[in-house]
GUMILUM-682022 format. One record per residue (C-alpha): residue in one letter; residue number from 1; x, y, z. Coordinates in nm, 3 decimals, padded with zeros to 5 digits. Example, Ala and Ser with C-alpha at 12.3 -4.5 7.8 and 13.67 -1.06 7.14 Angstrom:
{residuo:A | num:1 | X:01.230 | Y:-00.450 | Z:00.780}
{residuo:S | num:2 | X:01.367 | Y:-00.106 | Z:00.714}
***
This chain:
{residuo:X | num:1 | X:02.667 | Y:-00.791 | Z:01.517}
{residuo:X | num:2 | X:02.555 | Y:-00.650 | Z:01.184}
{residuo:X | num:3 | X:02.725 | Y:-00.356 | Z:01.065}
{residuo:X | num:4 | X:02.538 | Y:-00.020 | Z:01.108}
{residuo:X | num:5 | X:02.425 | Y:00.251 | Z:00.907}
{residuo:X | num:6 | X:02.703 | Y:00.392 | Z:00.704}
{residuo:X | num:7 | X:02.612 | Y:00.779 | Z:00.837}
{residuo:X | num:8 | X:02.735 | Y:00.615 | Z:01.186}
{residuo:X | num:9 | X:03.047 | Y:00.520 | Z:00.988}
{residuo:X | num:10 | X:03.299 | Y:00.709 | Z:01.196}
{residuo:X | num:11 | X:03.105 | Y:00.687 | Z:01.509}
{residuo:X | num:12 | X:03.189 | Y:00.448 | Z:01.766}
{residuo:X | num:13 | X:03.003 | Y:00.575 | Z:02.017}
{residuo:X | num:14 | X:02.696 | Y:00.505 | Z:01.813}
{residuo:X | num:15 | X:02.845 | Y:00.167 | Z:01.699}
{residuo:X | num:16 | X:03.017 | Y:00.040 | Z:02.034}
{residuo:X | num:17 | X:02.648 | Y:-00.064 | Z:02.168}
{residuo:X | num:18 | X:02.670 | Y:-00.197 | Z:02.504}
{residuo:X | num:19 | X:03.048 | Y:-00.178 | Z:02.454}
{residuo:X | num:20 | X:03.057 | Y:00.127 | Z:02.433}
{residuo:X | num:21 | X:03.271 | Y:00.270 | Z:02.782}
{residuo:X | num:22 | X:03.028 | Y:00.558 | Z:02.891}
{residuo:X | num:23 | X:03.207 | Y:00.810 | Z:03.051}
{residuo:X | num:24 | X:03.196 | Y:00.818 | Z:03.460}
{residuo:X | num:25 | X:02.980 | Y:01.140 | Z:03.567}
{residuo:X | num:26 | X:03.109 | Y:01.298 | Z:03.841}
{residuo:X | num:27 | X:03.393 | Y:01.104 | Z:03.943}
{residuo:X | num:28 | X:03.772 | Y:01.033 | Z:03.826}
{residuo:X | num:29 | X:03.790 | Y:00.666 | Z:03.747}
{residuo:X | num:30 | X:04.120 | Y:00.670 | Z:03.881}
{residuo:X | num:31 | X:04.031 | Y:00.753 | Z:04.235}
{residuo:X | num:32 | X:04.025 | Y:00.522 | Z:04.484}
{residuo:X | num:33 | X:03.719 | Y:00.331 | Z:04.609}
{residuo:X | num:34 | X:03.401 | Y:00.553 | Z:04.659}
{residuo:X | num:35 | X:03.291 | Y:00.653 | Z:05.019}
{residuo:X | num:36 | X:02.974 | Y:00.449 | Z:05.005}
{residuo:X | num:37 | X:03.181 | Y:00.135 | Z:04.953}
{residuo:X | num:38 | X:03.395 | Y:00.216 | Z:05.280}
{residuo:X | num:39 | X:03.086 | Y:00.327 | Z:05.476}
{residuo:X | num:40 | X:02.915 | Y:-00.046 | Z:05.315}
{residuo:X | num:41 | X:03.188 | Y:-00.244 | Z:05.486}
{residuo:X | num:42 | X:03.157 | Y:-00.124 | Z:05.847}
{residuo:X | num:43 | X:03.411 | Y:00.165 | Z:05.881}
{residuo:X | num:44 | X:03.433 | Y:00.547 | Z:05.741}
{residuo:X | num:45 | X:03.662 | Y:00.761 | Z:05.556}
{residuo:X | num:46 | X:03.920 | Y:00.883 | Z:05.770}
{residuo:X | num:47 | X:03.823 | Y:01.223 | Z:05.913}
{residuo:X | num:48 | X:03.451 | Y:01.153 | Z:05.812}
{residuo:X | num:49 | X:03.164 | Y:00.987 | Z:06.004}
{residuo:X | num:50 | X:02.944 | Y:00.746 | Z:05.858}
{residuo:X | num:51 | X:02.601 | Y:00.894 | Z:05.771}
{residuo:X | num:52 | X:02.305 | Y:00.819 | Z:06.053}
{residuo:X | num:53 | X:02.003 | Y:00.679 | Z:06.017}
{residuo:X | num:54 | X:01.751 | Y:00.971 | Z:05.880}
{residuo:X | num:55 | X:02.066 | Y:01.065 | Z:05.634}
{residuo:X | num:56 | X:02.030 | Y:00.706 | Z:05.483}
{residuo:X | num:57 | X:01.664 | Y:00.708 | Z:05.453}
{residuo:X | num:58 | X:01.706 | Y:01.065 | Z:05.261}
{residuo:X | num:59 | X:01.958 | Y:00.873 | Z:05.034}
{residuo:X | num:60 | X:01.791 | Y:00.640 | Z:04.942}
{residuo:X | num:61 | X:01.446 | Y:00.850 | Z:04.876}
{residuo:X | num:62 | X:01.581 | Y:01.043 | Z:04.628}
{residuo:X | num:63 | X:01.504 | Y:00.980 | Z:04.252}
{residuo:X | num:64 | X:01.712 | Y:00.804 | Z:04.045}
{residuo:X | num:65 | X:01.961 | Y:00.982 | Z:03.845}
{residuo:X | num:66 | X:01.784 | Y:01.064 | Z:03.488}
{residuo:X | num:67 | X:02.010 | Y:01.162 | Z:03.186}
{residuo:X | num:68 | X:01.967 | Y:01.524 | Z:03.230}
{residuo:X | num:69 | X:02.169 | Y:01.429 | Z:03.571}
{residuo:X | num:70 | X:02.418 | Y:01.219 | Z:03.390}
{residuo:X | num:71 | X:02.480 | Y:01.323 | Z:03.063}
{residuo:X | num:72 | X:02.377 | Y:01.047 | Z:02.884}
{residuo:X | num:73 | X:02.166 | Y:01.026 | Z:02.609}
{residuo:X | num:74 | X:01.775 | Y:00.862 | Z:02.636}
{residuo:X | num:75 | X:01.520 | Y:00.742 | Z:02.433}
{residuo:X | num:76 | X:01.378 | Y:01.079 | Z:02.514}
{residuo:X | num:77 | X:01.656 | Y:01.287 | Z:02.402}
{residuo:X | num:78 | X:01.685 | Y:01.106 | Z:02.068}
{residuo:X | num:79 | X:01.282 | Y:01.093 | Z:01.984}
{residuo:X | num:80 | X:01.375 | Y:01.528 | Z:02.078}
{residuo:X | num:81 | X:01.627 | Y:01.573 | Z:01.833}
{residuo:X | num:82 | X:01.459 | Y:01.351 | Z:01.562}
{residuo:X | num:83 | X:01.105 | Y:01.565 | Z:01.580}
{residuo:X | num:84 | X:01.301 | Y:01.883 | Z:01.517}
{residuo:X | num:85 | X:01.516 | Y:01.768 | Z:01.270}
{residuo:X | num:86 | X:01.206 | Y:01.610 | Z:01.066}
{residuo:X | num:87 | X:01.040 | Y:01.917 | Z:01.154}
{residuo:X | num:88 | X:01.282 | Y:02.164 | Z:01.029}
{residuo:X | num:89 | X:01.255 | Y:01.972 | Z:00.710}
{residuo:X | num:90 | X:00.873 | Y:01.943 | Z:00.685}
{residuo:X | num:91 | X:00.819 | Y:02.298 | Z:00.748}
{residuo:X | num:92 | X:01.096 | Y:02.453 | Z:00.529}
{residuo:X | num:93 | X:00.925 | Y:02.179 | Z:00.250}
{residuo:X | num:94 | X:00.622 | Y:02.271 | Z:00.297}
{residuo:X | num:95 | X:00.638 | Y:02.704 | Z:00.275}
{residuo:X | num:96 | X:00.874 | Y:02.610 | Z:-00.054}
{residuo:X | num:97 | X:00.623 | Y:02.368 | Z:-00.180}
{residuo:X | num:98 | X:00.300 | Y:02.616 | Z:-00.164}
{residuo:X | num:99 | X:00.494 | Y:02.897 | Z:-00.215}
{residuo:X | num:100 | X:00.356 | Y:02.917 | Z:-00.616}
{residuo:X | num:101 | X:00.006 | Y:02.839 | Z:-00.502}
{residuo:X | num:102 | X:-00.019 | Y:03.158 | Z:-00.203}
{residuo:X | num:103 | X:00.169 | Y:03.392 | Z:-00.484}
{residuo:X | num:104 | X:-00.115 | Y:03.254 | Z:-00.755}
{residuo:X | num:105 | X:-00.376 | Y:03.353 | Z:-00.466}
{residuo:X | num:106 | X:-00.209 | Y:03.704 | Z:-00.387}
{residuo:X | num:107 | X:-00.041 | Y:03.843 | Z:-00.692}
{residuo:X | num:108 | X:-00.220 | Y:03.620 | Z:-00.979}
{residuo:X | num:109 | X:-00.064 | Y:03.403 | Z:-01.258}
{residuo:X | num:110 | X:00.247 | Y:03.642 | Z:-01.328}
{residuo:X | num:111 | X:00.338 | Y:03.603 | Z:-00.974}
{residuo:X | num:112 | X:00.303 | Y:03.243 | Z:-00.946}
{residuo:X | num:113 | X:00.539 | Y:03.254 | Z:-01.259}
{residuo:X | num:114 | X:00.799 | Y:03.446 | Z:-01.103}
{residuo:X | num:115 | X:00.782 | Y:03.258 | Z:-00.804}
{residuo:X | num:116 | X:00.807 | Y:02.931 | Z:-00.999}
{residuo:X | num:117 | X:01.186 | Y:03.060 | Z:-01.081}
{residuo:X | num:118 | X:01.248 | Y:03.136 | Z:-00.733}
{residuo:X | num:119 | X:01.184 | Y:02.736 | Z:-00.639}
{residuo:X | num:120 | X:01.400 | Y:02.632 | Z:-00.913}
{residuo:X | num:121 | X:01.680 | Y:02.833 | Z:-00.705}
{residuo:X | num:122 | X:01.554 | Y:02.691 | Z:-00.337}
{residuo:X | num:123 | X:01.604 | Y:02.337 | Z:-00.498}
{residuo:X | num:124 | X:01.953 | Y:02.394 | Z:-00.640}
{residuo:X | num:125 | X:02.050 | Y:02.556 | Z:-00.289}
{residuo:X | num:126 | X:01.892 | Y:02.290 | Z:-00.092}
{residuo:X | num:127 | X:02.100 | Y:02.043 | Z:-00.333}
{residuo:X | num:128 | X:02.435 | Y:02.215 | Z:-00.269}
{residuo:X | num:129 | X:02.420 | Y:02.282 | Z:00.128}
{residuo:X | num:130 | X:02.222 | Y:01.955 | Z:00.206}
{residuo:X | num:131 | X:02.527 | Y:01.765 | Z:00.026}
{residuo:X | num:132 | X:02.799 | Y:01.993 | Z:00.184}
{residuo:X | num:133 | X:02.645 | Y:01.953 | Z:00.491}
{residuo:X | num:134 | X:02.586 | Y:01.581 | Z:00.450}
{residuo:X | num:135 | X:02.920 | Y:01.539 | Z:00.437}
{residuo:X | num:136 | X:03.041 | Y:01.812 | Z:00.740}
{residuo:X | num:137 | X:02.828 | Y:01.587 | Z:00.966}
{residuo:X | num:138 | X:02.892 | Y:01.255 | Z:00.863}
{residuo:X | num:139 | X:03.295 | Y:01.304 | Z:00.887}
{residuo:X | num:140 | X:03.282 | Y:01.574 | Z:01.178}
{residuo:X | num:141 | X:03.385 | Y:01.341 | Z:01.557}
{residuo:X | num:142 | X:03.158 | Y:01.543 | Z:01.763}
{residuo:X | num:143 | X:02.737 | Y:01.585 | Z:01.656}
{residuo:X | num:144 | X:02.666 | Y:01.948 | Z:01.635}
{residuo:X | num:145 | X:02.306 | Y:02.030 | Z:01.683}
{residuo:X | num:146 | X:02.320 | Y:02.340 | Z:01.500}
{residuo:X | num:147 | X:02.527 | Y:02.197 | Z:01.174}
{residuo:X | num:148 | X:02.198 | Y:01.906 | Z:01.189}
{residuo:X | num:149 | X:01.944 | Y:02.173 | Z:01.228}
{residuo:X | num:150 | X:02.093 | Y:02.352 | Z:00.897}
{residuo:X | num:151 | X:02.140 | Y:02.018 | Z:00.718}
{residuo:X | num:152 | X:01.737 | Y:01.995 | Z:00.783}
{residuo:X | num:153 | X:01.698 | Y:02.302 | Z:00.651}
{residuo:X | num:154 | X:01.861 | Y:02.278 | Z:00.358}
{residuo:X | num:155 | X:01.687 | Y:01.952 | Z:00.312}
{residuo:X | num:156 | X:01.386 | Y:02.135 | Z:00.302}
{residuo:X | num:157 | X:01.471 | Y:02.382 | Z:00.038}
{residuo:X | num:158 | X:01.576 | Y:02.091 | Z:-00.166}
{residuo:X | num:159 | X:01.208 | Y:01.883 | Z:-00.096}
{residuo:X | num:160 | X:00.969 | Y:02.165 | Z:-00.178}
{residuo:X | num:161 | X:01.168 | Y:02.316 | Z:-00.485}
{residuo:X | num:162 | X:01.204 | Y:01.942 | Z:-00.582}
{residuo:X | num:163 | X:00.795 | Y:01.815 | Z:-00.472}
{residuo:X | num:164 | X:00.627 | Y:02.200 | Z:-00.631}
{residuo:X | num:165 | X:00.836 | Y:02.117 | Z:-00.933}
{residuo:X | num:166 | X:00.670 | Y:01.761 | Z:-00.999}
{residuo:X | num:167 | X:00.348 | Y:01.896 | Z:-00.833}
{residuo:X | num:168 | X:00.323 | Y:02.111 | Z:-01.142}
{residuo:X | num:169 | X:00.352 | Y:01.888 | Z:-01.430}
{residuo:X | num:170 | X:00.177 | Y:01.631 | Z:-01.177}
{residuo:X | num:171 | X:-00.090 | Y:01.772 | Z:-00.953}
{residuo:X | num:172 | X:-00.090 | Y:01.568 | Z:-00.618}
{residuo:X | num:173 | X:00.218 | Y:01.370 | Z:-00.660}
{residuo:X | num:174 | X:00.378 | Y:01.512 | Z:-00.356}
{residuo:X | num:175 | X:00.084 | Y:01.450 | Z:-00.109}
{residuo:X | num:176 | X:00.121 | Y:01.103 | Z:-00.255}
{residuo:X | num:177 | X:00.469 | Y:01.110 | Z:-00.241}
{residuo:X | num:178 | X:00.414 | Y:01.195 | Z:00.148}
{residuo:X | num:179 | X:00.149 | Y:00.961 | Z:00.248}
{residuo:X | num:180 | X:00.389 | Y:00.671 | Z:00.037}
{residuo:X | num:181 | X:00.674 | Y:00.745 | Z:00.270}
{residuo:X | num:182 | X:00.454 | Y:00.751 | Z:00.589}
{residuo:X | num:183 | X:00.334 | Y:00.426 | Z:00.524}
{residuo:X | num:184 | X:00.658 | Y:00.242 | Z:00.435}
{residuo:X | num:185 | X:00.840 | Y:00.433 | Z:00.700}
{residuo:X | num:186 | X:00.532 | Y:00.369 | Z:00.983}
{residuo:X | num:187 | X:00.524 | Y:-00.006 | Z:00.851}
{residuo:X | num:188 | X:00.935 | Y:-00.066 | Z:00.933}
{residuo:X | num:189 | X:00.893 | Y:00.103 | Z:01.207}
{residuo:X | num:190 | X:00.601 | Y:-00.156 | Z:01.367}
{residuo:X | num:191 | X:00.758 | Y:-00.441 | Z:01.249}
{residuo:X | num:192 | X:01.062 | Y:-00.321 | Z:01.410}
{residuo:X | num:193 | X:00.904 | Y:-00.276 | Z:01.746}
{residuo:X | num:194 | X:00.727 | Y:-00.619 | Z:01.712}
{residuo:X | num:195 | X:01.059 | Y:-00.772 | Z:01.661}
{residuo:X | num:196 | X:00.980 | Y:-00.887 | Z:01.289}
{residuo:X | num:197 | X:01.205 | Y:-00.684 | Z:01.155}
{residuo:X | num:198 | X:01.606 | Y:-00.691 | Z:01.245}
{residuo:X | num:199 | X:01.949 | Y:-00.666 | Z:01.066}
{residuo:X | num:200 | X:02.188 | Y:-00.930 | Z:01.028}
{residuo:X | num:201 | X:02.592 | Y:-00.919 | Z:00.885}
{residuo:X | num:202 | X:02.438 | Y:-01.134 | Z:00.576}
{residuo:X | num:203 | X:02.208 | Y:-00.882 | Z:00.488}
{residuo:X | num:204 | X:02.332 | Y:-00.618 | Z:00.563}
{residuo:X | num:205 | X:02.653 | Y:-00.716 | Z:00.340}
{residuo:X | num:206 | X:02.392 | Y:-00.756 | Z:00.082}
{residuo:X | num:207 | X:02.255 | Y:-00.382 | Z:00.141}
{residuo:X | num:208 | X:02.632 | Y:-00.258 | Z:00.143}
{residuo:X | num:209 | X:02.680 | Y:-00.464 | Z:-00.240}
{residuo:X | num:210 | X:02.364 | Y:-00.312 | Z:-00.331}
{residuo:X | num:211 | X:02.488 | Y:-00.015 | Z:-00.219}
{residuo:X | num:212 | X:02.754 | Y:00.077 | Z:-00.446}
{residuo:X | num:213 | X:02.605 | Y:-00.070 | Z:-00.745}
{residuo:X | num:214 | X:02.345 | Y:00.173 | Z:-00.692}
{residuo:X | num:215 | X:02.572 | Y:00.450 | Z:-00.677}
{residuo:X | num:216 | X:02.787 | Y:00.310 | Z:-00.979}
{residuo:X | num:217 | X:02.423 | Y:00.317 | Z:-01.182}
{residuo:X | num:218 | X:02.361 | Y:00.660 | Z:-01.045}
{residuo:X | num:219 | X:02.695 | Y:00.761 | Z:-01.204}
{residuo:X | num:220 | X:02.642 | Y:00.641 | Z:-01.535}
{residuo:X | num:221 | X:02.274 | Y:00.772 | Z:-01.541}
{residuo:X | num:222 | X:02.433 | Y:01.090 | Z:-01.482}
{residuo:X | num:223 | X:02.655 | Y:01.027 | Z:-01.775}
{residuo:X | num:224 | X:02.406 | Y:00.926 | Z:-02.045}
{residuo:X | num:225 | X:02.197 | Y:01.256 | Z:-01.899}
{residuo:X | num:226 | X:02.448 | Y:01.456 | Z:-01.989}
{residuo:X | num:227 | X:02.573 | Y:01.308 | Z:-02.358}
{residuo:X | num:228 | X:02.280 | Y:01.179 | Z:-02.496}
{residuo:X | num:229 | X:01.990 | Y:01.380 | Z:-02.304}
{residuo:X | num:230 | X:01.798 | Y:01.079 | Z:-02.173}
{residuo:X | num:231 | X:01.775 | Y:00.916 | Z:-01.812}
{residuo:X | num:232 | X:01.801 | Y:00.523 | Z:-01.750}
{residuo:X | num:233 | X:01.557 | Y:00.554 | Z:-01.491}
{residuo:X | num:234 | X:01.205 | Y:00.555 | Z:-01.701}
{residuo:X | num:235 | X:01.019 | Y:00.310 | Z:-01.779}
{residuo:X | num:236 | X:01.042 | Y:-00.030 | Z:-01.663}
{residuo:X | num:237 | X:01.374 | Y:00.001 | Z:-01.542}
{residuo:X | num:238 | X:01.305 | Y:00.260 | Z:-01.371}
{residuo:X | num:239 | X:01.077 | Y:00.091 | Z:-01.168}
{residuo:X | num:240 | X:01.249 | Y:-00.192 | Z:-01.111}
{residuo:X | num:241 | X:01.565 | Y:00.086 | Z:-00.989}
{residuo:X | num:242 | X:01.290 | Y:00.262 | Z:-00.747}
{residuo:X | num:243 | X:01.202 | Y:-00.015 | Z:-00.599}
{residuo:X | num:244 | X:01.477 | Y:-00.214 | Z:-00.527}
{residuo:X | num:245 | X:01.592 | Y:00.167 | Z:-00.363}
{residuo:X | num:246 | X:01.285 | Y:00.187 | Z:-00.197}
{residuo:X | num:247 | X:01.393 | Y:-00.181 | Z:-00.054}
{residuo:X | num:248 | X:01.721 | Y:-00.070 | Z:00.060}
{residuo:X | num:249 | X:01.590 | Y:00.281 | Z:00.252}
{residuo:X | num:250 | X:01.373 | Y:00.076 | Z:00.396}
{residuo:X | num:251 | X:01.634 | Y:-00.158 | Z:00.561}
{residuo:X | num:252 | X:01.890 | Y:00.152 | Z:00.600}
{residuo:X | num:253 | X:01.559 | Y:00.277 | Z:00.844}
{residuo:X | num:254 | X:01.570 | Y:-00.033 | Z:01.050}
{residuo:X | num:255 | X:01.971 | Y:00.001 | Z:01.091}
{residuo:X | num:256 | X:01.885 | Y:00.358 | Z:01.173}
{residuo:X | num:257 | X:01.615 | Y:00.271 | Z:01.448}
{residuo:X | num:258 | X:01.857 | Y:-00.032 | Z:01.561}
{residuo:X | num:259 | X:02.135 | Y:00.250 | Z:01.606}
{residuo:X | num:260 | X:01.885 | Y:00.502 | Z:01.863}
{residuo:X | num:261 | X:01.817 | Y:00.190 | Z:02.030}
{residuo:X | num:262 | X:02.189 | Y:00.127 | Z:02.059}
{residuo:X | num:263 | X:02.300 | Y:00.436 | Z:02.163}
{residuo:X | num:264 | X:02.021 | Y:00.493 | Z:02.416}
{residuo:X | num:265 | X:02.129 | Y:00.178 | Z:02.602}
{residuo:X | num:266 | X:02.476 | Y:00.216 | Z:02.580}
{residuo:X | num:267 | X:02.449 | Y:00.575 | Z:02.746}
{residuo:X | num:268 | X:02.681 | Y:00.779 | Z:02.486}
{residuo:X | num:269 | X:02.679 | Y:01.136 | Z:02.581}
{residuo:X | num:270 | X:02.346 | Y:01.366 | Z:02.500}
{residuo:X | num:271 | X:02.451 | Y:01.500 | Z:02.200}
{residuo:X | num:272 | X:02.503 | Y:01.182 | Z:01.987}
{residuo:X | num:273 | X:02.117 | Y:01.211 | Z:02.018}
{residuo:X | num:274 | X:02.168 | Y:01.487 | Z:01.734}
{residuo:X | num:275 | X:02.371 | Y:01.205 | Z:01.499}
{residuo:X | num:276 | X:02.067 | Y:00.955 | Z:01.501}
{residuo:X | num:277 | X:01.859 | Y:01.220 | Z:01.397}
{residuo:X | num:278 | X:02.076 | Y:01.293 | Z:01.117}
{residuo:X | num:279 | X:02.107 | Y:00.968 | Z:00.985}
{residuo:X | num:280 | X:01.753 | Y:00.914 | Z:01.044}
{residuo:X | num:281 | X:01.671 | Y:01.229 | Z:00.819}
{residuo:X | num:282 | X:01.943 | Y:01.110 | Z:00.549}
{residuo:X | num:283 | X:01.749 | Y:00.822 | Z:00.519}
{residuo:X | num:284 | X:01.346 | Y:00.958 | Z:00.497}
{residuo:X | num:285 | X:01.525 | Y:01.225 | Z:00.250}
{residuo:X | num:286 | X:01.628 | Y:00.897 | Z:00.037}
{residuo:X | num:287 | X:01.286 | Y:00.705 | Z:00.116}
{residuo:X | num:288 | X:01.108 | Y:01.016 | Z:-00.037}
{residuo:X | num:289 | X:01.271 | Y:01.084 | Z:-00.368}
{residuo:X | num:290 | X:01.277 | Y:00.742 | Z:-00.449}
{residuo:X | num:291 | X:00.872 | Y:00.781 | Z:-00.414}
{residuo:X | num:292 | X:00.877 | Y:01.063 | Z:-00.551}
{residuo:X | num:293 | X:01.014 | Y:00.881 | Z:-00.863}
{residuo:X | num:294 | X:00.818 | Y:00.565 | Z:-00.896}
{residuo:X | num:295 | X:00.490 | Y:00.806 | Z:-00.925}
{residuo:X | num:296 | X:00.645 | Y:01.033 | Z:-01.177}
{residuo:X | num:297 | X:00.700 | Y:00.734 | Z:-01.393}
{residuo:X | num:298 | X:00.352 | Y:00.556 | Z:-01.295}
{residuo:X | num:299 | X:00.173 | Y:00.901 | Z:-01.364}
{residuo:X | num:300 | X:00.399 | Y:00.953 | Z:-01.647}
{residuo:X | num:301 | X:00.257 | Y:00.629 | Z:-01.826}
{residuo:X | num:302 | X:-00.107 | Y:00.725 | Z:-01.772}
***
């Protein structure tokens, strides 16, 4: 089984799969061997009578236990936690985003100004808490749906300070940028449900090599920013860095769907449905950016 995605890193409830030893609702595994088993083999508990007929019928009428009954997480509880964790961020990215364009509208060009300064402070604060509370969430045991919820949030800040930025010196980059990570994000995600699409330990050893050699590059880039003023990724590198990223988010989004699909089977408790979400998020946060980039340096080359 292919190795999943490194958000889940600490998580073997999310890992385990069908492995993974659910927790028995309702009744200590330790005890001895349930009523309906004694009652099933002709004879009753002792003190108790086995149930009649009509009792019976009423047993076995009744719906089947749901995960709201058990505790365990569903496809329905994930696909929950996922829309209000994307929409946290979409929202949040989208007042940011339009926020110079409604203060142009209301107050005229010196308020759009001023406001311009005030998304060059949501972006560094959407920076700092998204990546503090990255890291809370990936190395906390237990998901925390609020601690997700203000990741999003955060994430938001950090997407429309970082989108009304480029939207100024490029008008209509972000909608781009949006409708670019729809489509690669809505492609992986047919091909995934076709079956086209799956991981593999070859691969995804590949995607973990690729990995840190993207960080390493991300490092120096940093470096050469800050010494000689320039960034490596312009140009044609650049484009040959945003899309081999683009390449990887796109297969960290099929470990990511592979994972919900996982953990939905496997019946981990209901809120692990808040750690897919995350690492779901993480990875459209990536897929974006990396967009983001490619037409900044296409539109920069016009």
């Amino acid at each position: 089984m292919a190795r999943h995605n490194i958000v889940f890193g600490r998580d073997q409830a999310v890992q385990g799969g069908a492995n993974y030893n659910a927790p028995q609702f309702g009744r200590s595994q330790s005890a001895g061997p349930s009523p309906d088993t004694q009652w099933s083999s002709g004879f009753a508990p002792q003190g108790q009578t086995a149930p009649g007929a009509d009792q019976l019928e009423a047993m076995y009428a009744r719906p089947a236990a749901t995960g709201h009954d058990t505790g365990r997480m569903t496809m329905r509880d994930a696909l929950n936690a996922i829309t209000a964790t994307l929409g946290v961020i979409v929202v949040v990215g989208a007042f940011v985003a339009l926020l110079p364009y409604l203060a142009l509208l209301v107050g005229g060009e010196q308020a759009a100004l001023l406001t311009r300064g005030l998304v060059g402070a949501a972006t560094l604060i959407g920076v700092l808490g998204g990546f503090i509370l990255s890291m809370v969430n990936i190395f906390k045991k237990k998901p925390s749906a609020a601690l997700v919820i203000a990741y999003a949030a955060f994430e938001g800040l950090f997407l429309g300070g970082i989108s009304a930025s480029m939207e100024f010196i490029y008008p209509g980059i972000a909608f781009q940028a949006v409708l670019g990570t729809l489509a690669v994000a809505g492609t992986v995600l047919v091909l995934f449900r076709m079956g086209i699409l799956r991981t593999s330990p070859k691969l995804t050893k590949i995607f973990m090599i690729a990995m840190i050699a993207y960080l390493l590059f991300g490092l120096v880039n940093i470096g050469t920013m800050l010494l000689m003023g320039q960034s490596l990724r312009e140009g044609g590198l650049g484009l040959v860095i945003g899309g081999l990223a683009v390449v990887m988010a796109s297969y960290s989004l099929v470990m990511d769907f592979e994972d919900v699909q996982r953990a939905a089977n496997a019946g981990v408790p209901r809120v692990y449905a808040w750690r897919v979400a995350f690492g779901l998020a993480v990875t459209l946060v990536w897929l974006y950016i990396e967009i983001l980039r490619i037409l900044a340096i296409l539109r920069g080359n016009d």
